[in-house]
N, C-alpha and C positions, 0 to 999 in steps of 0.2 A: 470665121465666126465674128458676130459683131462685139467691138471693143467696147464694154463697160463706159469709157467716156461719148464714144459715140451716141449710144444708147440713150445716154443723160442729154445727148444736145437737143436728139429728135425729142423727148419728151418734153422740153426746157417750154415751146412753145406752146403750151397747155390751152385751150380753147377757153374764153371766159363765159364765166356761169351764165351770163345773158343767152349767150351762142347755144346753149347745149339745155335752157330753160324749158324747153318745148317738151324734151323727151321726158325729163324729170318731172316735172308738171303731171304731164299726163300719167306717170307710173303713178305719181299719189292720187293723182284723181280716179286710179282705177285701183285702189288698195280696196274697199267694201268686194268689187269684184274678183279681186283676185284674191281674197279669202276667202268667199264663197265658191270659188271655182276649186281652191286647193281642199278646202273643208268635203268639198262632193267626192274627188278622186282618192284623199282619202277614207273616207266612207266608202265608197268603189272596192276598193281593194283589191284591184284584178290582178293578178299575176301574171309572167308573161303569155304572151302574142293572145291574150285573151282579155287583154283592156279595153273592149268593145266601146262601152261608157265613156271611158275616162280620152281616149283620144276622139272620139264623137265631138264632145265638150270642149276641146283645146282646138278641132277642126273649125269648129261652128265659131269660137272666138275670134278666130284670125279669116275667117271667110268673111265675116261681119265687118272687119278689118279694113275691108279690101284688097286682104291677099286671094291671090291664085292658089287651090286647094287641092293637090294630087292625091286619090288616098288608094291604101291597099299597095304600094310601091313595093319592090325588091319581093314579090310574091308574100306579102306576109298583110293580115287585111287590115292591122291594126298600125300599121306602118305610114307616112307622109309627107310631105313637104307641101310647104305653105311660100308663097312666092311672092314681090313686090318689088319692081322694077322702075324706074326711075331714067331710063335712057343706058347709053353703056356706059360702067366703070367700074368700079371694084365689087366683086361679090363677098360679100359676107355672110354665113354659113351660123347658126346659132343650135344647137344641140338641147331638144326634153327627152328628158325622162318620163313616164310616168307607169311605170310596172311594182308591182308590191310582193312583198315576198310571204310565203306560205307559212301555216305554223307562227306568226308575229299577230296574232290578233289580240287588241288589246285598246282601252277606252282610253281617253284622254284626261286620265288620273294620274295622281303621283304615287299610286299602288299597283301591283299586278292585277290585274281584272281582267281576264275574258271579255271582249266585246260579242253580246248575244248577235248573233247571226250573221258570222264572220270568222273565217278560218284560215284570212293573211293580214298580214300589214305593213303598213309602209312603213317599216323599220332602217331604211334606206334616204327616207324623206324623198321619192323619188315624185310624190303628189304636188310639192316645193316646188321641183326639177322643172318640170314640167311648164309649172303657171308661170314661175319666172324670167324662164326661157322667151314664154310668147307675151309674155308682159313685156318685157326688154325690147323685142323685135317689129309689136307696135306700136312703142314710143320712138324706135329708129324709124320709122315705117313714116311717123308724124315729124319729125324733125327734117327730116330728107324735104317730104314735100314742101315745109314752110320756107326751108332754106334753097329748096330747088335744087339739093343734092344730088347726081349723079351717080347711076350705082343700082347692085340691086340687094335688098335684106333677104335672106333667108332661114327659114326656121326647120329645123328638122326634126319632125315627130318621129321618135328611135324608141321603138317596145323592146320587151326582153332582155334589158341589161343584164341583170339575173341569171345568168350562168344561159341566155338564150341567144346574146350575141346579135342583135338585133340591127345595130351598126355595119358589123362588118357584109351583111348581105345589102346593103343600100352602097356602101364600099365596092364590091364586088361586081355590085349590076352600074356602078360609074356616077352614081347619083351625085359625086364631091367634085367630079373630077374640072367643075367649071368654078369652083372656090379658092380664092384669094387666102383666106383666110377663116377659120372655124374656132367658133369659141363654147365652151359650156363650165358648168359651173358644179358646185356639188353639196348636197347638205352634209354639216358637221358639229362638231364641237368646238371649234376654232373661228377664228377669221385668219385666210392664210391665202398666201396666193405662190407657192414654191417651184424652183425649179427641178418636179418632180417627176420620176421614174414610177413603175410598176410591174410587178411582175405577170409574164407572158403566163398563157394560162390553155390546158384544153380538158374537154372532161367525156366521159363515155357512160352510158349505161352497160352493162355485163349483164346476159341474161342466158339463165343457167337452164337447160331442160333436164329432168329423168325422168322416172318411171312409177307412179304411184300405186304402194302397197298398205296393206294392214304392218301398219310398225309393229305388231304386237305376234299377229296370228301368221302374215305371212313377209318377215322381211328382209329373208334373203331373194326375194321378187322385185323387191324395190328397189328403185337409185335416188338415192335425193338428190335434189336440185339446192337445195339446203348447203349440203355436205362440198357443191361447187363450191358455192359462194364464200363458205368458210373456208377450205382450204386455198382461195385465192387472196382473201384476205390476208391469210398469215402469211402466204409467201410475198403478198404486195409488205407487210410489215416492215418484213427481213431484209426487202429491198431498200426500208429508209436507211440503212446502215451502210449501205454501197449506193448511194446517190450521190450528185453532187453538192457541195455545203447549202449551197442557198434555197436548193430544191425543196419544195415543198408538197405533199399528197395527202390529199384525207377521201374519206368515204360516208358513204351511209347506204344502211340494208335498204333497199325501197319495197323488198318484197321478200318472205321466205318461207310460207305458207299460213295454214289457217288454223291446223289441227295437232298437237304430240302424236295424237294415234294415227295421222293418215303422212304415209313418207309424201312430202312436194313432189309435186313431179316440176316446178316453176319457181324459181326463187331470181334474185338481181339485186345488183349492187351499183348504186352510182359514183364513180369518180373523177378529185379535179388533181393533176399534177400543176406544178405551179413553179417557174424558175423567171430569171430577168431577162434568159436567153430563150429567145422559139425553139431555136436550132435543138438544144438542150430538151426544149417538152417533148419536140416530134422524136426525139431517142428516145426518153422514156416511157413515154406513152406506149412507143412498141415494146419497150420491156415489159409492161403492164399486161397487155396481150399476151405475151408467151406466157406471164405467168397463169393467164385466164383458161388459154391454151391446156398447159400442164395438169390447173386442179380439174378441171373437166375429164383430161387422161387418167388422171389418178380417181377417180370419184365415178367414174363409168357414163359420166353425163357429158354433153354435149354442150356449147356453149356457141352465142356469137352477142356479136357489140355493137351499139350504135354511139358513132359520135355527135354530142349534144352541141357543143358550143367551141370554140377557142377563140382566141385576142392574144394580140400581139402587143407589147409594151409600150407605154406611153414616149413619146419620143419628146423630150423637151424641147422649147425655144427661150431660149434667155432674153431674146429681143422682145417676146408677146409678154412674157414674163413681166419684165422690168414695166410693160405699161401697163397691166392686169394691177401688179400692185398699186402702183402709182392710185389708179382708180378705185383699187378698194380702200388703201389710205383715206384718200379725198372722202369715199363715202362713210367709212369709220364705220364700228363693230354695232352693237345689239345695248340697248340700255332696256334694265329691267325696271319696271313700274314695283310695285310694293306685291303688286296678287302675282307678277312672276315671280318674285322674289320667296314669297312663300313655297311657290309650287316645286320649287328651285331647292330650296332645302329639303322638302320632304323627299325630292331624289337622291340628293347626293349620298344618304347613307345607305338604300340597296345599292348604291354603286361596286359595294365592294371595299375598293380603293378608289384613291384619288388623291391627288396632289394641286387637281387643280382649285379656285377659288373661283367664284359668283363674279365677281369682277374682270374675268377673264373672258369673258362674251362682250366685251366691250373695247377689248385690245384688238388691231390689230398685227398679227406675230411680222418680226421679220422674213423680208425673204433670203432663202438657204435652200442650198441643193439637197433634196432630200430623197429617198425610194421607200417607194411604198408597200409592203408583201402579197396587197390584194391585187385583182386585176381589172381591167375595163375594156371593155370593147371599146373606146373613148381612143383607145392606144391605134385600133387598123388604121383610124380616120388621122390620127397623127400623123401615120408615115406616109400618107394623102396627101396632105396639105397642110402647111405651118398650123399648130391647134397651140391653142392657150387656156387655160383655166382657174379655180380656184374653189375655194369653201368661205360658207360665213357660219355664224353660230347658229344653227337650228334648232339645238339641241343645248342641256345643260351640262355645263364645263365639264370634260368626264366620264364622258357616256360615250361610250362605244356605238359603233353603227349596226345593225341588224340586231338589236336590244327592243325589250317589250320598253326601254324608258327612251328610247329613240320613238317609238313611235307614239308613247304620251303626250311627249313634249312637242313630236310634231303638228300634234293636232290642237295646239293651242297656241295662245301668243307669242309665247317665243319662237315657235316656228314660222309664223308667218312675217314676223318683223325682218329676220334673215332672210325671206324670200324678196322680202320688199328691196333689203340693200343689195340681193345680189341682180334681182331686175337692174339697178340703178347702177352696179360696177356692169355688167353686162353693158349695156347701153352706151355710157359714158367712152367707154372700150372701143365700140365698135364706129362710134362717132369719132373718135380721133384717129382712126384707120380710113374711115372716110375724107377726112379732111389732108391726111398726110399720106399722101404714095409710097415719101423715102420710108416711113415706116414698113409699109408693107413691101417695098423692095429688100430691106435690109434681113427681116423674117425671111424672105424666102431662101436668099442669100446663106442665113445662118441653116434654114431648114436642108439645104443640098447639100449643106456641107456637113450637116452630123448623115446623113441618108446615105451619102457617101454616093460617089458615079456607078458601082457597079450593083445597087440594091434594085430588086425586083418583086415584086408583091406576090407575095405567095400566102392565101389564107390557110390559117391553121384547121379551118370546118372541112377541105377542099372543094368539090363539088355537088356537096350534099341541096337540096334545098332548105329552107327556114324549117324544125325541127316544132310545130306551129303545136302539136298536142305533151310538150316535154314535161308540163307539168300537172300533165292529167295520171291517172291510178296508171301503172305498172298493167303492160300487158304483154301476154304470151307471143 
């Protein structure tokens, strides 16, 4: 692993802001646009592998660019890479997001509101993700050429974050396997850039059949489909009690009929297990099964499963780490005007709680090894190829992610201001990977050595293909 003082030498020699003027420059020259690009995708609000619009828009930006525009990639149509070559030398790999999640619809108020004509949101700030990813990658795209840098940027349009995994089939079908280096970024409540973990993750639909009767007139004719799903539940319960400590499971009904009087003959439950270890998901997850197994035996119904999504944990580099901070240091956190500031207060008291302060979009935290309980398909692409990342403030100090005040705030100035710096540590980032080999020698170095010689890529999805309708109505 690379030694801390190492680490500090390769950095020592920091490129001066003349050098790196180009890429900067042009990110603020493109801030009108890339707030009208983020303001569209979120108003978009597609969910996954159905972000038709929203990667159309992020394609059309970077083809305009002068990248090379694949789309439709890893079988998934909302899926792409954007390309820009420069002779051979280091490929650098840059990660969007822009998938919105269901159920978060809401205006960009500092109150709960319904947004009329709208049934997700980016509660995720994945609309952020997205623009500043390809923001970032054509100001490297402009600096490369001015300085005649050798190399090539890459952007990678990744749908389905969302529990749809979208990553790991562009993983799978080799789309990284010619990357040096891969970086993405993430909206938050912070400015942070840690040597951070996550937990592995996979999730299934259960879909229960029986027999539909009159519950009233004839229901020893019936089998509920219902009466599945329930008794699988309580036994999945009973199973948090013999899990392992850090494991984690939850659910939701997605279907379990329409009528008291009429027994389902159709009901389904969706679930995600969630531990730091794979190893550990693919065992439970089979316990999960017997258990689905069993309430179907007990309940006279029948059952089978489909698996939606899984990711494998984020794998740190302390070597991308230490230079990710370095650059969000340099670019420094989110300053609020007086109308953020207002906006900013009338959140923080539906928060709940909170401990943090208005002033804290402005820090940013040190870095510290930290784990996180959620998960990311962010993680297949880790154990790929060295990945590095971070968060800025898009969000007011506080505020949890997939909140209807996540997606307020994303759709106003605070949100876009953290899109702006994290275009700008992006950038910065990936221009001192270009300028310094030993860096990018030293990451790989570190990355073989946590990967370990006998590790072998094994997706947690298997062989399924992109699961492209996961977030459509529940069907028989």
């Amino acid at each position: 692993m690379l030694k801390p003082i190492l680490a500090a030498a390769l950095l020592a020699a920091t490129p001066a802001y003349a050098e790196t003027n180009t890429a900067l420059a042009r990110i603020d020259a493109d801030r009108a646009a890339n707030e009208a690009a983020a303001k569209a995708i979120w108003g978009f609000a597609e969910v996954g592998y159905q972000e038709a619009r929203s990667s159309a828009l992020l394609q059309k930006r970077l083809k305009d660019a002068g990248f090379d525009v694949k789309a439709g990639v890893a079988n998934a149509p909302t899926a792409f890479t954007a390309t820009w070559t420069n002779g051979a030398g280091p490929v650098i790999g840059i990660m969007g997001e822009y998938d919105a999640l269901p159920g978060l619809s809401q205006t960009a108020d500092p109150a709960k509101t319904i947004r009329t004509g709208a049934s997700a949101g980016h509660g995720c700030g994945h609309h952020l993700f997205g623009v500043a990813s390809a923001s970032a990658a054509i100001a490297v795209r402009d600096w490369m050429k001015a300085t005649g840098t050798k190399g090539t940027i890459r952007f990678y349009g990744t749908p389905a974050e969302e529990g749809g995994a979208g990553k790991v089939y562009m993983v799978r079908d080799g789309l990284f396997n010619d990357v040096d280096i891969a970086l993405h970024w993430h909206p938050a409540a912070e400015n942070s850039a840690d040597i951070a973990t996550t937990n592995s993750n996979k999730s299934g639909k259960f879909r229960f059949h029986g027999i539909s009767a009159h519950a009233a007139g004839a229901p020893e004719r019936g089998r509920s489909a219902l009466d599945g799903v329930e008794a699988m539940n309580m036994m999945a319960n009973m199973m948090h009690e013999h899990m392992p400590e850090k494991s984690r499971m939850h659910y939701v009904i997605t279907a379990g009929g329409n009528a008291p009087n009429v027994v389902p003959d159709f009901a389904e439950s969706f679930y995600y297990v969630r531990n730091p270890d794979a190893e550990v998901v693919r065992e439970t997850f089979e316990r999960l099964v017997k258990t689905a197994e069993g309430a179907a035996l007990g309940t006279g119904t029948t059952v089978d499963y489909e698996v939606i999504h899984g990711a494998l944990p984020l794998l740190p580099n302390r070597t991308l780490q230490t230079l990710v901070h370095a650059k969000l240091s340099e670019v420094g956190g989110v300053l609020y005007t007086t109308e953020d500031t207002a906006f900013a207060q009338k959140i923080i008291p539906t928060l709940g709680q909170t401990k943090a302060k208005l002033s804290d979009a402005a820090i940013v935290e040190p870095m510290k090894e930290d784990h996180g309980a959620g998960s990311t398909d962010v993680g297949d692409v880790s154990w790929t190829v060295p990945t590095a990342g971070f968060s800025t403030a898009t969000w007011v100090p506080g505020t949890p992610a997939h909140s209807w005040q996540a997606v307020a705030a994303g759709g106003t100035a605070i949100g876009m201001k953290g899109m702006q710096n994290a275009a700008k540590v992006l950038a910065l980032t990936a221009i001192d990977l270009f300028q310094k080999p030993e860096l990018i020698a030293a990451a790989k170095q570190e990355f073989a050595q946590r990967r370990g010689p006998d590790f072998v890529y094994r997706s947690l999805v298997g062989d399924r293909t992109p699961p492209l309708d996961y977030r459509n109505a529940p069907g028989k």
